[in-house]
MITIMAR-665810 format. One record per atom (N, C-alpha, C, O): x negated, y, z. Coordinates in steps of 0.2 Angstrom, whole numbers, plus 5000, padded with zeros to 4 digits. Layout:
N
XYZ ...
***
This chain:
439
499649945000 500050005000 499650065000 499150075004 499750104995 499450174994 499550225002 500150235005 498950245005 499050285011 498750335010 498450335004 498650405016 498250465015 497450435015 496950465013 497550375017 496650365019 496650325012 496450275015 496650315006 496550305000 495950354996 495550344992 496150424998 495850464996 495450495001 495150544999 495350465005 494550475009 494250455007 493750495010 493850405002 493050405001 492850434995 492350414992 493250484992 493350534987 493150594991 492550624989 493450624995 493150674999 492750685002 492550735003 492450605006 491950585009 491150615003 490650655004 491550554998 490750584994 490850644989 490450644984 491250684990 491250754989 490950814992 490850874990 490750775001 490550815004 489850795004 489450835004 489750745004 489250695005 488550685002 487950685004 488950674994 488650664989 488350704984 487850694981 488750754985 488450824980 487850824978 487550804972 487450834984 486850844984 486350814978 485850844974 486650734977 486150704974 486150674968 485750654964 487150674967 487650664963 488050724958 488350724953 487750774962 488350824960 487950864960 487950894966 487350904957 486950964959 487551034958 488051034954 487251094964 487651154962 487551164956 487051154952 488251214955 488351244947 488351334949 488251354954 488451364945 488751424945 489251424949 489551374950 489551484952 490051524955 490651494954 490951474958 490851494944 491451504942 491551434944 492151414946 490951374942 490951294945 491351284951 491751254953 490951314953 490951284960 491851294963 492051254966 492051344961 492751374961 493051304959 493451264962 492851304954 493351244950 493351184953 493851144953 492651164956 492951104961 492951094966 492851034968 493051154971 493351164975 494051184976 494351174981 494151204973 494851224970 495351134969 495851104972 494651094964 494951024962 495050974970 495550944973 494550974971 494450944977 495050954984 495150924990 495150994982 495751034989 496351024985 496851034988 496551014978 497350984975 497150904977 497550874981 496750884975 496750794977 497050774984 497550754986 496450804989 496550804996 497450824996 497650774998 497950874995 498250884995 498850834990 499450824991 498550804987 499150764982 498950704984 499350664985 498350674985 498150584984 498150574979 498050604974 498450474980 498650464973 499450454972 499850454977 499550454966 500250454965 500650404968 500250364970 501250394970 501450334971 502050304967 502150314961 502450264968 502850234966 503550264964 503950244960 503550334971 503950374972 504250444970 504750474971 503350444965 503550484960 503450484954 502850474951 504150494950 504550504946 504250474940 504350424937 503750524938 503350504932 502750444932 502450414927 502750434940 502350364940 502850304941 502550244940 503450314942 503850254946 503750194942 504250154943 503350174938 503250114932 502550084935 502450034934 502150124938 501350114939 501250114945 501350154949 500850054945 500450044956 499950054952 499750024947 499550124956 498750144954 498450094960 497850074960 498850074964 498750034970 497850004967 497450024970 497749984964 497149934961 496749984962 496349984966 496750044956 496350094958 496050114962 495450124961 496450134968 496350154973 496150124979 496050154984 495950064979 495950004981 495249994980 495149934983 494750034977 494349984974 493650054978 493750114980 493150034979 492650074983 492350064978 492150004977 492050154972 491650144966 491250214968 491350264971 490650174965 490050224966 490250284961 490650284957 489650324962 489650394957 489450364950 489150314950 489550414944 489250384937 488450384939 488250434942 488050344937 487450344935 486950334929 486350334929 487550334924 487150334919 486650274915 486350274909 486750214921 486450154918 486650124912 487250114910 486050104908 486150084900 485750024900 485750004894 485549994905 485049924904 485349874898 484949844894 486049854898 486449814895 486549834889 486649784885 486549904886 486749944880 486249934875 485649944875 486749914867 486149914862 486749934857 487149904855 486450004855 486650054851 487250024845 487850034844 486749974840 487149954837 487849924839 488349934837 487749884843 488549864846 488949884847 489549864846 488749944853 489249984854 489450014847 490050014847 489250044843 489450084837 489850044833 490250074829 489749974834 490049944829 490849934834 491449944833 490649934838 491549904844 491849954844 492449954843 491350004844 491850074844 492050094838 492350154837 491850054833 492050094825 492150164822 492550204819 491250184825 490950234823 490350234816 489950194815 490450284814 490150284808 489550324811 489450384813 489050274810 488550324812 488050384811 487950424816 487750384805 487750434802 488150504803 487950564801 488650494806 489150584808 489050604815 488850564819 489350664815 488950674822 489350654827 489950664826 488950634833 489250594837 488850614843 488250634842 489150594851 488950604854 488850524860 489150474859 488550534864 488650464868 488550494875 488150534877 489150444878 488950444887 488850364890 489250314888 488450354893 488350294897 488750294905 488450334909 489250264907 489450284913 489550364916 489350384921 489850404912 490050474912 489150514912 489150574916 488650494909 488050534909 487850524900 487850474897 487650584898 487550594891 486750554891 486350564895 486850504885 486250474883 486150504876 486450494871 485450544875 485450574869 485050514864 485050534858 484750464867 484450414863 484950384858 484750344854 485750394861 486050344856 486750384852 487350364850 486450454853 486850514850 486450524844 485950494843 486950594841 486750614833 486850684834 487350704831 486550734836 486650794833 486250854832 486150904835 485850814827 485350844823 485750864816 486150824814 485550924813 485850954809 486450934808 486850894805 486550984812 487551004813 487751044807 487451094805 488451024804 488651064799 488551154803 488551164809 488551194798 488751264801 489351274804 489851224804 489451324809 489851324812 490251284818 490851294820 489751234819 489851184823 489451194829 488951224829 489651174835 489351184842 489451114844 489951084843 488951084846 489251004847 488750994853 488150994852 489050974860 488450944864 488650934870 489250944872 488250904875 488550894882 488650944886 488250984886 489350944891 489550994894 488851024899 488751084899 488550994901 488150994904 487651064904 487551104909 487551054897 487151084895 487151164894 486751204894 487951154892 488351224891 488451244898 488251304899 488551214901 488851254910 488151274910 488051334908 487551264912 486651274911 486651354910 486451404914 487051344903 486951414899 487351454902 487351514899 487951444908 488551484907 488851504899 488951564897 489051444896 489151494889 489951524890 490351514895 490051564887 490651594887 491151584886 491551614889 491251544881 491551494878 491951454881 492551444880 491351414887 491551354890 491551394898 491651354902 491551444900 491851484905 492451504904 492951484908 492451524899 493451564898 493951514895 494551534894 493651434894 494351384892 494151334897 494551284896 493751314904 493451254907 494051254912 494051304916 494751214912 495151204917 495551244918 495751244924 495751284912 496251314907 496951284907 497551314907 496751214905 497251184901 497551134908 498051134912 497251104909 497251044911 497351054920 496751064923 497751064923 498051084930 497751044934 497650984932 497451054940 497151054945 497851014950 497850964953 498251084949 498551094956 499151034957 499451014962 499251024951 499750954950 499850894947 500350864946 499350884944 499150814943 498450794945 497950824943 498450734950 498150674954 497450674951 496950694953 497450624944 496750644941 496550674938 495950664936 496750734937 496750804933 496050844940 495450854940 496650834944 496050874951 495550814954 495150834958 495450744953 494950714956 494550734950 494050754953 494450734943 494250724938 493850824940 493250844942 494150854940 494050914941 493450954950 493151004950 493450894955 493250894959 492450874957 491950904959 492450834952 491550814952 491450824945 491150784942 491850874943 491650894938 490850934934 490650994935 490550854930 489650904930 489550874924 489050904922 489850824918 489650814912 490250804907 490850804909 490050804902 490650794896 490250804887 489650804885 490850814884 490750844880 491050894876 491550884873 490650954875 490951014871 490851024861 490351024857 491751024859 491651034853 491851104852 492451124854 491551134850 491651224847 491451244839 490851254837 492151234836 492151244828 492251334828 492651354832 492051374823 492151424823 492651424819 492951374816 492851504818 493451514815 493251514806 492651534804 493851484804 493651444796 493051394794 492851374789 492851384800 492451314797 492851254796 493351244798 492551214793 493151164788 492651104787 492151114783 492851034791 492150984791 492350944788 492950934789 492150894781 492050854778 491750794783 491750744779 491650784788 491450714792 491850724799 491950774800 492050664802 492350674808 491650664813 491250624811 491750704822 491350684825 491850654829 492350674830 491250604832 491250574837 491050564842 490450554842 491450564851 491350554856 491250484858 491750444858 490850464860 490950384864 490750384871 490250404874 491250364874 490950344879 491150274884 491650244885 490250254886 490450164887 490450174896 490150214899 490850124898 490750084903 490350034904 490349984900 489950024909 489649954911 489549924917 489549954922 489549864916 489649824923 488949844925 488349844922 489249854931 488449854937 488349824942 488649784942 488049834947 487849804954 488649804957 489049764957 488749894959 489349904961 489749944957 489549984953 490549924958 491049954952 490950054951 491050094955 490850034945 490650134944 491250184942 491750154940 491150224943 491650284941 491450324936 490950354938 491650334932 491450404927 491950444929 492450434933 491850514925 492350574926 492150614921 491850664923 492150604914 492050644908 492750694906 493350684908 492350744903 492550804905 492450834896 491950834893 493050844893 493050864886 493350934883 493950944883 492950964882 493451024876 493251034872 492651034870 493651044869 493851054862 494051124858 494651144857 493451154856 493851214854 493851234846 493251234844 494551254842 494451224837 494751304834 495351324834 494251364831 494551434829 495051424823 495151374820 495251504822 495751494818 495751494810 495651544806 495851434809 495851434803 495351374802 495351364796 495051334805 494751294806 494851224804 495551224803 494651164803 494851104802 494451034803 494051014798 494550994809 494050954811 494350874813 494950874813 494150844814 494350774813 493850754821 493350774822 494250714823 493750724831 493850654834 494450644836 493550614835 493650544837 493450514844 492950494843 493850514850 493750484858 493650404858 494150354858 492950394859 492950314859 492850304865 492450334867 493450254870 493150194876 493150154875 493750134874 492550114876 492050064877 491950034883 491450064886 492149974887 491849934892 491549864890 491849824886 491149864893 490449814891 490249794899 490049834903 490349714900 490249684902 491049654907 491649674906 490849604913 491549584914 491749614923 492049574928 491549674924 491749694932 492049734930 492049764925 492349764936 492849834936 492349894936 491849904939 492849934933 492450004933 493150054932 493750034931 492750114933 493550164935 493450214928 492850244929 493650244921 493550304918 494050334920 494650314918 494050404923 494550434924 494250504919 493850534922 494450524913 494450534909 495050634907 495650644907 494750674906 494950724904 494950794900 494750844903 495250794894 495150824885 495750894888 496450894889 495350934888 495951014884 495751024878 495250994877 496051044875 496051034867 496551114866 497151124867 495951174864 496251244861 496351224853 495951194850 497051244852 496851244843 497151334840 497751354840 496551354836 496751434836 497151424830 497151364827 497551504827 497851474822 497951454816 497551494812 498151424814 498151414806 497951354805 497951334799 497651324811 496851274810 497151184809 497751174808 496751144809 497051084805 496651054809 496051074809 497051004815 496650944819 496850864819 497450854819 496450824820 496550764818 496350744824 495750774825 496550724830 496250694838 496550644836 497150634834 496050584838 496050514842 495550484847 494950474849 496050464849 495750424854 495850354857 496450344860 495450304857 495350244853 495150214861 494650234864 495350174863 495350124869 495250064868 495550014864 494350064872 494449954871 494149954879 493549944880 494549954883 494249954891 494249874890 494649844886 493749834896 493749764896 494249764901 494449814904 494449684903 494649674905 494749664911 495049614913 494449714915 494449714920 494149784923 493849804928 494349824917 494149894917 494749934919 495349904917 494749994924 495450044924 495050114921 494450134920 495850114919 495650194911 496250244913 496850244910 495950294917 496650364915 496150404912 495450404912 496650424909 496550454901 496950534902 497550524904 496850584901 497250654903 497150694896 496550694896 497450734890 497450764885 497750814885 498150794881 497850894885 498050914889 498050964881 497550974879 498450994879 498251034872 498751104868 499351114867 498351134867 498851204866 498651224859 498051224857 499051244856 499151264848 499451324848 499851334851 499151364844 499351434842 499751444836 499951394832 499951494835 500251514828 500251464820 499751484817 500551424818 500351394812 499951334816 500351284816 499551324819 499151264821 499451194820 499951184823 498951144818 499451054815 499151024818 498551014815 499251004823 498750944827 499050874824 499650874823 498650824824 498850754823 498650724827 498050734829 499150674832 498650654836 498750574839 499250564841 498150524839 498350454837 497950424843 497350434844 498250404847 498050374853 498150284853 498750264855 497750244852 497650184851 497450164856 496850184858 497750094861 497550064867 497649984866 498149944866 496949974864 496949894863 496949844870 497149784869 496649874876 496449834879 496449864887 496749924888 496149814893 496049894898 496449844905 497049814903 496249834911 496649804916 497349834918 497849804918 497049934918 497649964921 497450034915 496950074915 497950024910 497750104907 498350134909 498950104910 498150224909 498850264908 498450304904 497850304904 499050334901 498850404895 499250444897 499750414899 499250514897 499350584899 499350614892 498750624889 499850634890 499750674883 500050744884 500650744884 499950794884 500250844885 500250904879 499750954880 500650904875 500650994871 501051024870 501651014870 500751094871 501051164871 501051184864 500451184861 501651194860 501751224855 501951314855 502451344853 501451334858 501251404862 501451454854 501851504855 501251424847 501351484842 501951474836 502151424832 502151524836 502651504828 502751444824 502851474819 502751434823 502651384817 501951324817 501651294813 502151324825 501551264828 501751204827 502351194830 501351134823 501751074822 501251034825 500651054824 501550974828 501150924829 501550854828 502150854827 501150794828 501350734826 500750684829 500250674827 501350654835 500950604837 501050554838 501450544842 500750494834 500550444833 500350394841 499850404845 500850314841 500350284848 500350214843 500650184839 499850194846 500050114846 499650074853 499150084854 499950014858 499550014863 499549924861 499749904856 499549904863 499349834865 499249784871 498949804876 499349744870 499249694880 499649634880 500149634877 499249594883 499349534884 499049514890 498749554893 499049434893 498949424901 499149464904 499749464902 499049494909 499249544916 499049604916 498849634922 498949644908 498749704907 499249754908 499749734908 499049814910 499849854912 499549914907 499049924907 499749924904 499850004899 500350044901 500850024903 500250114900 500650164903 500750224898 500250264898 501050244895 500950324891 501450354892 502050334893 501150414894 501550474897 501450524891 500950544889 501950554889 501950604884 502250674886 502750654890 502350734885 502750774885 502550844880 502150894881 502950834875 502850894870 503450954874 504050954876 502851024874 503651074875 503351124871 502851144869 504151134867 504251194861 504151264865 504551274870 503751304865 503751344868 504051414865 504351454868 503951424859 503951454852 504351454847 504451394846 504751494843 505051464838 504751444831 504251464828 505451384827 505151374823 504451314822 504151304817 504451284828 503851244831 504351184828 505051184827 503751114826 504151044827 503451014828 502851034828 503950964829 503650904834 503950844830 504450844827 503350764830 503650704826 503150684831 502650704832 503650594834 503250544838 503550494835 504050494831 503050454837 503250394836 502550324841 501950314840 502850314844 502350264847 502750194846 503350184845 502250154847 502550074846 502150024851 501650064854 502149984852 501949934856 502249844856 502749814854 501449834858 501549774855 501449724863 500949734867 501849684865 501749664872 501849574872 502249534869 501149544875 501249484875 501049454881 500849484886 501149384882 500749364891 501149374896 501749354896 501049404900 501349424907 501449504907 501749544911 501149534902 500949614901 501649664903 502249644903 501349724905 502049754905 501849824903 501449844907 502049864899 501949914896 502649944899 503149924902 502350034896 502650094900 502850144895 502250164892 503350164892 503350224887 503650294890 504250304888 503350344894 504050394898 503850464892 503350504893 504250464887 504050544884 504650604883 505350604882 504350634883 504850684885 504650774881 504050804881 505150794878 505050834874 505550914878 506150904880 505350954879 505551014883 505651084875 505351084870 506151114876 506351154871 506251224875 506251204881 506251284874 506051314880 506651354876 506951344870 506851414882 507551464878 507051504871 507451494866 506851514871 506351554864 506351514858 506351544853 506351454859 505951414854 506651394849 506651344846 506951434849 507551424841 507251404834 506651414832 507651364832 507551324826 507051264827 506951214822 506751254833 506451204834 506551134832 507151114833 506151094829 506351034826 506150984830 505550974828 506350934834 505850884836 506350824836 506950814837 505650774835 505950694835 505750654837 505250644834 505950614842 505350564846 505750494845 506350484846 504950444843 505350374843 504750314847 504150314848 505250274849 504850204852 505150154852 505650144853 504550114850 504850044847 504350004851 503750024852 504649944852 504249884856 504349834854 504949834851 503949774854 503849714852 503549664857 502949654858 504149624859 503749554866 503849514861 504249494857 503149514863 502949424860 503049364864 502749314863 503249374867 503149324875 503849354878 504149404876 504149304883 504749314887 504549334896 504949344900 503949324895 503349354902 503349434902 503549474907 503249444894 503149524895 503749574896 504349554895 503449634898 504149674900 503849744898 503249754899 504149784896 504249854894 504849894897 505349864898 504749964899 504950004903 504750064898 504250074896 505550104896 505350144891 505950214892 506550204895 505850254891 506050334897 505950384890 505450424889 506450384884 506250444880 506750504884 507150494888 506450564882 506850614888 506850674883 506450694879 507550704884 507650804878 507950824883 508450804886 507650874885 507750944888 507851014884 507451054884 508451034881 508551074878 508651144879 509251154877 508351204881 508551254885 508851324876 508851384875 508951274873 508951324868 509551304862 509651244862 509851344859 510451314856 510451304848 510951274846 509851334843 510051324837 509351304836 508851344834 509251204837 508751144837 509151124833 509751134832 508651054831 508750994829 508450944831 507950924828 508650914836 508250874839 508650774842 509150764843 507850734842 508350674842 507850624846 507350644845 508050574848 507750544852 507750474852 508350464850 507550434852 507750334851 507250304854 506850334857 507350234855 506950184861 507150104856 507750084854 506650064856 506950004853 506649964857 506249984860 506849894858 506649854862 506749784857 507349774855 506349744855 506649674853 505949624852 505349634855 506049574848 505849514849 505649504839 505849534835 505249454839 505149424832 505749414829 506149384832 505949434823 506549414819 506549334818 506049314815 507049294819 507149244819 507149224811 506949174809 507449274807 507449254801 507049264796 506949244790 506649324801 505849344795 505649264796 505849224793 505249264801 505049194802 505149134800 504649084800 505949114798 506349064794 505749084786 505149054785 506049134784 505949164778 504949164775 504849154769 504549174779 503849154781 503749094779 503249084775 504149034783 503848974784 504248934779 504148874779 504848964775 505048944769 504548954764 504448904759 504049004764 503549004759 502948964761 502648934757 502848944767 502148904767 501948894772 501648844774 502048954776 501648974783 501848944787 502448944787 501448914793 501648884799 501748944804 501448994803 502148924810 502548974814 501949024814 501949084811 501349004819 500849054821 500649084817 500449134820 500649094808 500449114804 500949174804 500749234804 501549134803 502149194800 502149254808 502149314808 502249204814 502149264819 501449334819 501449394819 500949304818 500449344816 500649394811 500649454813 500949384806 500849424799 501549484800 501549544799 502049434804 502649494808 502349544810 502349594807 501749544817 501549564821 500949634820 500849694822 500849594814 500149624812 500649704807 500549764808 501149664803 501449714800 501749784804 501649844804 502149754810 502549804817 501949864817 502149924816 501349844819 500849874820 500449924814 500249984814 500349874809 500249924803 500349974801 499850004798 501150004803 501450064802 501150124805 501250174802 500750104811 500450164812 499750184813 499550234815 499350124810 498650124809 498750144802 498250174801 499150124797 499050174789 499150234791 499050274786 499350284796 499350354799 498750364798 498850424795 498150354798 497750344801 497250364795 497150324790 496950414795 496550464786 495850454787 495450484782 495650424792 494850414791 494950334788 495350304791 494550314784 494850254778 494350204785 494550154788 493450234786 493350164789 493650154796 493750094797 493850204801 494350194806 494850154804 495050114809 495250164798 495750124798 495650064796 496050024799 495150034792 494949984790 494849924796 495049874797 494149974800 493949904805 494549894810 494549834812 495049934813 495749934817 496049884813 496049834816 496249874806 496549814804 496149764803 496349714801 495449764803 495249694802 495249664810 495249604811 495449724815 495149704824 495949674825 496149634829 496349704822 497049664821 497449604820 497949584823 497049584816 497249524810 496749484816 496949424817 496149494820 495649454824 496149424830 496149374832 496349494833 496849484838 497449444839 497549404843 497949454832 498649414831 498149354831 497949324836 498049354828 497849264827 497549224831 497349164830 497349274836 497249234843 497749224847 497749184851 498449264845 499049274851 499449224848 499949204850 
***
């Protein structure tokens, strides 16, 4: 059972550990997690009994006594990881080992123009200005649980800053791995995203766990997009199994601004995702894209919430899920219309597929309308294999496991062809077709 003393040896070694774990930062730093540090202390962890968790025991989480990130890469060898993570290597990409930037197995030597790409680290150093006037902007402290632990020992990441009309012909890449250690480790990666106006960038979040012990990624992305600009965000999950992964996305779009955004969860003990965007400008659109995955005693969780802020703004979901084993998957999304945002367009859909009669799904789409001249719509599907695709399959040749595979693979397809980086979409269907035909 979740208690106040869950959240003691988080503050323990925020008092504790700084020192040796957490060197001082600047002034505005120091605010920021002190500020974080004193929302956690104040909230804990979630419980069962609120609202937006009532699908999820962090219980395991919290449960679990994990050292600070350090960084260890003993087990790590470049190419593998680049391959698991279905990273192109040659583009620019960055790498963290246990929430610590490894530049031996990064890329970012001759950056297109107009690009800033590197670890937070490095920018806080600098005070840049950039990363002073958007660092925990987006992404609230004061009410949401990982938002503010993540923000408490806030000391690495990584910073993308595209200027206004740069326009990149390669996507980059963040990776960050997990590794089993002596003891179970914590990361706390820290991502922004700053994308000017008129700009256009393709941006890729890989996790990676490597090896078979527990480890914690608590994990969180603000994402500015100035206006006019064209973004592509993914973020691509292969935690082992017996990894936990919160995941926080936090994003705001101005004037004109298209965010696309495809969040892929193949794997992972206990994942949640946190997606949140502000349609802050006129004619701001976004479109987001899920697909998750699980089988055995995996739990998956996505939390979504798009708010119209603006008019004229839309909004397009669609997530799907695929559940097999004992797994039980989570979909709560929720779309907010604000009194201003007239003409807004929004439509959210979820679709699930058990493959198993073990598996279970809990699914929550939500419209909040404060505004009266919308169009707006909502849907939730729940089902099983078609009985007669399956007939129809194995009229042709295929034995059951074939045609269930080829069902499964198809459900899924719909939203990895979303998907405009050609080698990202390619190795995801080959990692597909590998998958069904194990289930």
């Amino acid at each position: 059972m979740l208690t106040s003393a869950s959240k003691e040896p988080y503050l323990a070694a925020f008092k504790g550990l700084r020192a040796s774990s957490l060197p001082a930062g600047p002034a505005w730093l120091e605010q920021l997690r002190q500020a974080g540090i004193a929302s956690f202390d104040a909230l804990g962890f979630p419980t069962l009994k609120h609202e937006d968790w009532k699908y999820t025991n962090v219980e395991p989480i919290a449960a679990q006594s994990f050292a600070q990130a350090n960084g260890e890469a003993k087990s790590i060898v470049g190419a593998e990881v680049f391959s698991r993570g279905m990273i192109e290597t040659d583009a620019p990409r960055l790498t963290f080992v246990n929430g610590v930037f490894n530049a031996a197995l990064s890329n970012i030597a001759n950056l297109p123009q107009g690009l800033r790409l590197g670890p937070l680290a490095e920018f806080i150093s600098h005070e840049d200005a950039a990363v002073v006037d958007h660092l925990g902007r987006l992404a609230s402290a004061e009410q949401q649980h990982f938002v503010a632990l993540n923000t408490a020992f806030l000391g690495d990441g990584a910073v993308v800053d595209l200027a206004p009309g740069a326009r990149l012909n390669r996507p980059i890449y963040l990776l960050f791995v997990s590794t089993s250690t002596a003891q179970p480790v914590i990361s706390q990666p820290r991502i922004l995203l700053l994308l000017g106006a008129g700009s256009e960038a393709k941006i890729v979040e890989s996790y990676l766990g490597v090896g078979d012990k527990a480890y914690f990624c608590n994990a969180v992305t603000e994402l500015v997009g100035g206006a006019d600009s064209i973004i592509e965000h993914y973020r691509l999950q292969q935690d082992s199994d017996a990894g936990f992964h919160v995941g926080t996305v936090e994003a705001s779009l101005a004037r004109g601004c298209h965010l696309t955004s495809h969040a892929v969860t193949l794997s992972g003990a206990l994942v949640r995702n946190n997606l949140r965007v502000l349609l802050n400008g006129a004619g701001a659109e976004c479109v987001l894209n899920g697909l998750y995955l699980a089988d055995g005693k995996q739990h998956v969780d996505n939390y979504t919430l798009i708010e119209h802020v603006s008019p004229r703004a839309s909004s397009l979901e669609l997530y799907k899920g695929l559940l097999g084993g004992s797994a039980h998957g989570v979909f709560n999304g929720k779309i907010i219309v604000h009194p201003d945002a007239q003409k807004s367009d929004a439509r959210q859909t979820n679709k699930n597929l058990l493959l198993s009669d073990s598996a279970v799904i809990d699914t929550k789409p939500q419209l909040e309308i404060h505004a009266d001249d919308v169009k707006c719509s909502h849907g939730s599907t729940i089902g099983q294999l078609d009985d007669d695709a399956i007939f129809y399959l194995r009229s042709r040749g295929l034995d059951v496991a074939a045609a269930r595979s080829l069902l499964s693979f198809a459900f899924a397809s719909d939203v990895v062809q979303r998907i405009s980086i050609e080698t990202l979409r390619q190795r995801l269907d080959d990692y597909l077709v590998g998958r069904f035909g194990a289930w």
